[in-house]
MARMARRO-949095 format. One record per atom (N, C-alpha, C): atom name; x, y, z; residue in one letter; residue number from 1. Coordinates in steps of 0.001 Angstrom, whole numbers. Atoms other than C-alpha are relative to their C-alpha. Example, Ala and Ser with C-alpha at 12.3 -4.5 7.8 and 13.67 -1.06 7.14 Angstrom:
# MARMARRO-949095
   atom        c1        c2        c3   type   seq
      N       890     -1190         0      a     1
     CA     12300     -4500      7800      a     1
      C       900      1200         0      a     1
      N      -820     -1190       -60      s     2
     CA     13670     -1060      7140      s     2
      C      -770      1090       730      s     2
//
This chain:
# MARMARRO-949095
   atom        c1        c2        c3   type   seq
      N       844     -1188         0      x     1
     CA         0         0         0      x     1
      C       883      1244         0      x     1
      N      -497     -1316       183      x     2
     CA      1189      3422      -877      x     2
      C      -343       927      1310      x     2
      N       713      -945     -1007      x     3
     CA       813      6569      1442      x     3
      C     -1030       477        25      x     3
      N      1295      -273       182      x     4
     CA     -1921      7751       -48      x     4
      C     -1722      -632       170      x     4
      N       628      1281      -194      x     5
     CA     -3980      4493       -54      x     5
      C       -75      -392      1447      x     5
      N        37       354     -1337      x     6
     CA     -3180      4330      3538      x     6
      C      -729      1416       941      x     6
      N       758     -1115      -471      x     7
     CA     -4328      7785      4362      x     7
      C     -1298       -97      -328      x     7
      N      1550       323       610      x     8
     CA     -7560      6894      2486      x     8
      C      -704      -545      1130      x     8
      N       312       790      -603      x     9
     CA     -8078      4162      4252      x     9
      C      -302        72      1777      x     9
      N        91      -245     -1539      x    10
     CA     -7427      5946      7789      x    10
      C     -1006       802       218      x    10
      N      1118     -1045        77      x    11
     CA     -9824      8493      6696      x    11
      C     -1330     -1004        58      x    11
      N      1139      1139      -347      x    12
     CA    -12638      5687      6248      x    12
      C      -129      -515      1100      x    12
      N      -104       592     -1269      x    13
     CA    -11583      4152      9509      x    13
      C     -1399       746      1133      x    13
      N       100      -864      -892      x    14
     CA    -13494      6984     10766      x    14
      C     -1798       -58       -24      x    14
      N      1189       498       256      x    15
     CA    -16741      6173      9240      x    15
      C     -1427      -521       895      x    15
      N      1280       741     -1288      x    16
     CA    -18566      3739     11865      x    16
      C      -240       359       857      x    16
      N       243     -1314      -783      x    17
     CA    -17950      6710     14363      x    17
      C      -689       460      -302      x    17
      N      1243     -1173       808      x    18
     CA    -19697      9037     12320      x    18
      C     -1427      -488       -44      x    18
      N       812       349      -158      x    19
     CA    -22214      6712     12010      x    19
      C      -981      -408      1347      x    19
      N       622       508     -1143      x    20
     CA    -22902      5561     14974      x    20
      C      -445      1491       732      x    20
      N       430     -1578      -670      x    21
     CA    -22869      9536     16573      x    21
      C     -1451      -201      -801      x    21
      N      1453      -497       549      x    22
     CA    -25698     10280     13691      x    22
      C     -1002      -753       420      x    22
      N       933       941      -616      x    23
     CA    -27708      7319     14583      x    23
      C      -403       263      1271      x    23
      N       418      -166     -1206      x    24
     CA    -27450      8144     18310      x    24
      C      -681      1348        15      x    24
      N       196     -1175        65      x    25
     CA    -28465     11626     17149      x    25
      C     -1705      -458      -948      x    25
      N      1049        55       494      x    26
     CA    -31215     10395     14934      x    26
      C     -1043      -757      1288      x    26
      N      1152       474      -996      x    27
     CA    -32919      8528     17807      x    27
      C      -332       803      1030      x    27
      N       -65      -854     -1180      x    28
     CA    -32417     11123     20634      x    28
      C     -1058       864      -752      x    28
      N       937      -733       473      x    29
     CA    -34782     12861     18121      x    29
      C     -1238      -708       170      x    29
      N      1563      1000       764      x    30
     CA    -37374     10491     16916      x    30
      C      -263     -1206      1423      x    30
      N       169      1010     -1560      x    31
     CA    -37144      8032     20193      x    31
      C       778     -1011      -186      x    31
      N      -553      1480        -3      x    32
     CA    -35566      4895     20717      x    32
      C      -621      -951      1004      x    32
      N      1014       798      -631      x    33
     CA    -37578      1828     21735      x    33
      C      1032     -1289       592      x    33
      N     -1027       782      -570      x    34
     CA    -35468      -517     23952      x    34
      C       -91     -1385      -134      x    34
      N       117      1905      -348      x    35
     CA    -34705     -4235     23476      x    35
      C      -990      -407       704      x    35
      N       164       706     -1311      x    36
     CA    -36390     -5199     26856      x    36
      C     -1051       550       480      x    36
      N      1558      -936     -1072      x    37
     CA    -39426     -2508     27316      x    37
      C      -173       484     -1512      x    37
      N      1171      -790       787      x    38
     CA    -42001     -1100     25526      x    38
      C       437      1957      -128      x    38
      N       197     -1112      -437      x    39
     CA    -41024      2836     27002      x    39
      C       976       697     -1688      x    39
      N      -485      -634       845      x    40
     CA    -39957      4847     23836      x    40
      C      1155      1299       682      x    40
      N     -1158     -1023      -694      x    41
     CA    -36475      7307     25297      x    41
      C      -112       706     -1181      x    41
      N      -366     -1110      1217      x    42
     CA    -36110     10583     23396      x    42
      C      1485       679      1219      x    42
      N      -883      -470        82      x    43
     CA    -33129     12716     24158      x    43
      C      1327      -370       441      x    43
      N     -1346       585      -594      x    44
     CA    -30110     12187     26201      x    44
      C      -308     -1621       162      x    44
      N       365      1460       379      x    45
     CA    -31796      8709     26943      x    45
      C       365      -804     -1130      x    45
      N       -25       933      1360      x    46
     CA    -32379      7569     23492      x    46
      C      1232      -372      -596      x    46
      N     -1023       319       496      x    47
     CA    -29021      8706     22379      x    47
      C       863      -910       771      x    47
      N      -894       624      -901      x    48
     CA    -27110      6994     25138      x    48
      C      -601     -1394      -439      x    48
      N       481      1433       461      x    49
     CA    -29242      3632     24652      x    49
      C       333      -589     -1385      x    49
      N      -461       502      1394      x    50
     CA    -28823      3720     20924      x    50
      C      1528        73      -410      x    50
      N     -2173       -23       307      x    51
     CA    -24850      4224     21028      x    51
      C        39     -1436       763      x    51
      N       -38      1124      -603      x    52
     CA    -24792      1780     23544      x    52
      C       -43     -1480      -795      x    52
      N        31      1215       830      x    53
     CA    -26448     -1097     21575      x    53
      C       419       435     -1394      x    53
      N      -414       188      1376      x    54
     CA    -25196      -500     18391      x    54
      C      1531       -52       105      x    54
      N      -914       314       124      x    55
     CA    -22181       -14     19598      x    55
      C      1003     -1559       608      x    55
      N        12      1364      -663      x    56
     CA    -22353     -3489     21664      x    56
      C       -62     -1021     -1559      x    56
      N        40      1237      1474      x    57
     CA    -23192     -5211     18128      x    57
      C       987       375     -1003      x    57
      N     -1019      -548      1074      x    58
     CA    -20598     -3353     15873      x    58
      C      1528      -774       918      x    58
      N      -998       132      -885      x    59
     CA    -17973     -4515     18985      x    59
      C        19     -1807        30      x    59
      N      -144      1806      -357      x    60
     CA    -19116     -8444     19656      x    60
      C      -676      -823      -972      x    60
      N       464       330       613      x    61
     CA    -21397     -9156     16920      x    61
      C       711        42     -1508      x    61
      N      -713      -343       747      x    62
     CA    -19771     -7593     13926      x    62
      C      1828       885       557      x    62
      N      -897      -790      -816      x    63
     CA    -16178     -6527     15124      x    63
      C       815      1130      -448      x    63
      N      -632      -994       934      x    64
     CA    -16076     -3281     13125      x    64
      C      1037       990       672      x    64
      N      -871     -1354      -769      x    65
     CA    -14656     -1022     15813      x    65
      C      1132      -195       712      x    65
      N     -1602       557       -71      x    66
     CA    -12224     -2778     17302      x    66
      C      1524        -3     -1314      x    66
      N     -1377      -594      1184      x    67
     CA    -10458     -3363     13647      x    67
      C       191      1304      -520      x    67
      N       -40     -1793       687      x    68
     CA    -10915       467     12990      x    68
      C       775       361      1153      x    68
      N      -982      -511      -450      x    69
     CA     -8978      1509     16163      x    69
      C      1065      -559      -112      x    69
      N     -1332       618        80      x    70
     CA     -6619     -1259     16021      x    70
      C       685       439     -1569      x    70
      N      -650      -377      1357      x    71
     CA     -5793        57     12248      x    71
      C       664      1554       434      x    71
      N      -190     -1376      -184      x    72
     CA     -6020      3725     13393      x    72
      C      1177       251      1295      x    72
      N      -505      -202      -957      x    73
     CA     -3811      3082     16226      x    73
      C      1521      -479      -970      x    73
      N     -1394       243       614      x    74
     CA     -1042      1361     13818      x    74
      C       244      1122      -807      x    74
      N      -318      -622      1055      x    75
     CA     -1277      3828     10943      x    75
      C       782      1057       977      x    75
      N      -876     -1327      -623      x    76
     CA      -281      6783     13557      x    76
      C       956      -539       772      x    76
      N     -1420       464       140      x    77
     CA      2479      4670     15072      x    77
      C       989      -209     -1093      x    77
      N      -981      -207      1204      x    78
     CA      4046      3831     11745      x    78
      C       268      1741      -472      x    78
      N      -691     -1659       150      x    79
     CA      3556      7757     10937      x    79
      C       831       327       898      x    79
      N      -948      -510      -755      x    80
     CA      5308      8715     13852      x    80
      C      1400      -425      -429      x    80
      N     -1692       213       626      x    81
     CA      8351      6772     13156      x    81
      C       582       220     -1284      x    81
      N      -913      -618      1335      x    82
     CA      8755      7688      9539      x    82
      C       303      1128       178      x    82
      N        41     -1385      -314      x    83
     CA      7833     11041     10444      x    83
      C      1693       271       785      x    83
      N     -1255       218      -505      x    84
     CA     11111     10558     13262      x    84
      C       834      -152      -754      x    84
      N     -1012        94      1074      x    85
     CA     12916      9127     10670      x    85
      C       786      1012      -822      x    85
      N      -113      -680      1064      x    86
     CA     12907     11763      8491      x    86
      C       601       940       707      x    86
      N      -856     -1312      -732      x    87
     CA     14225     14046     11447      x    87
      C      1408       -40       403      x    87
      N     -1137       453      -559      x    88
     CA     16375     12073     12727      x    88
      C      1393        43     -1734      x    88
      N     -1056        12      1226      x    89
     CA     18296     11983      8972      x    89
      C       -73      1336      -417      x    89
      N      -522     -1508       -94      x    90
     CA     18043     16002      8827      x    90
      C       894       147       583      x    90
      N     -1150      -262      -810      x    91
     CA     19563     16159     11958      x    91
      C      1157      -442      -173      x    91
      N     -1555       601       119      x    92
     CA     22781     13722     10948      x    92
      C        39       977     -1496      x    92
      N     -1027     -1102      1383      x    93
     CA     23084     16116      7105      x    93
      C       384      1476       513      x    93
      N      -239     -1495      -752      x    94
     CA     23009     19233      9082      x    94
      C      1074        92       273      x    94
      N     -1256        95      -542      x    95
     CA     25670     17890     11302      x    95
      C      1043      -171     -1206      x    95
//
């Protein structure tokens, strides 16, 4: 993979976040009806319940979010050290 292709790709990472916020944002509007009860939650409720389970099934069911930080957590370690790299070999032409 190229740099670019990998920046892409870190940028997508970011995706099932986004989604999941709007979702918790679309129910905190419209309500959210709970697994286990009948009681329809609107605002802080709803959103908290609907992050919650969706993010419980994106985590153990589908394990989207786990491989999205574990990617997002390598890509900015490998940046760092090229990034280093690249200082560290200024600093020795300087000298």
């Amino acid at each position: 993979m190229n740099k670019k292709s990998k920046r892409i790709s870190f940028i997508i990472s970011f995706i099932p976040y986004i989604l999941l916020i709007l979702t918790g944002m679309y129910y905190s509007i419209f309500g959210y009806q709970g697994m286990f009860s009948n009681t329809l939650y609107y605002g802080w409720s709803g959103f908290e319940m609907s992050v919650f389970w969706i993010t419980l099934a994106f985590t153990l069911q589908i394990p989207i979010l786990p491989l999205c930080i574990i990617w997002q957590i390598i890509y900015l370690i490998v940046r760092h050290k090229e990034k280093r790299g690249n200082n560290d070999n200024r600093k020795n032409k300087i000298k």
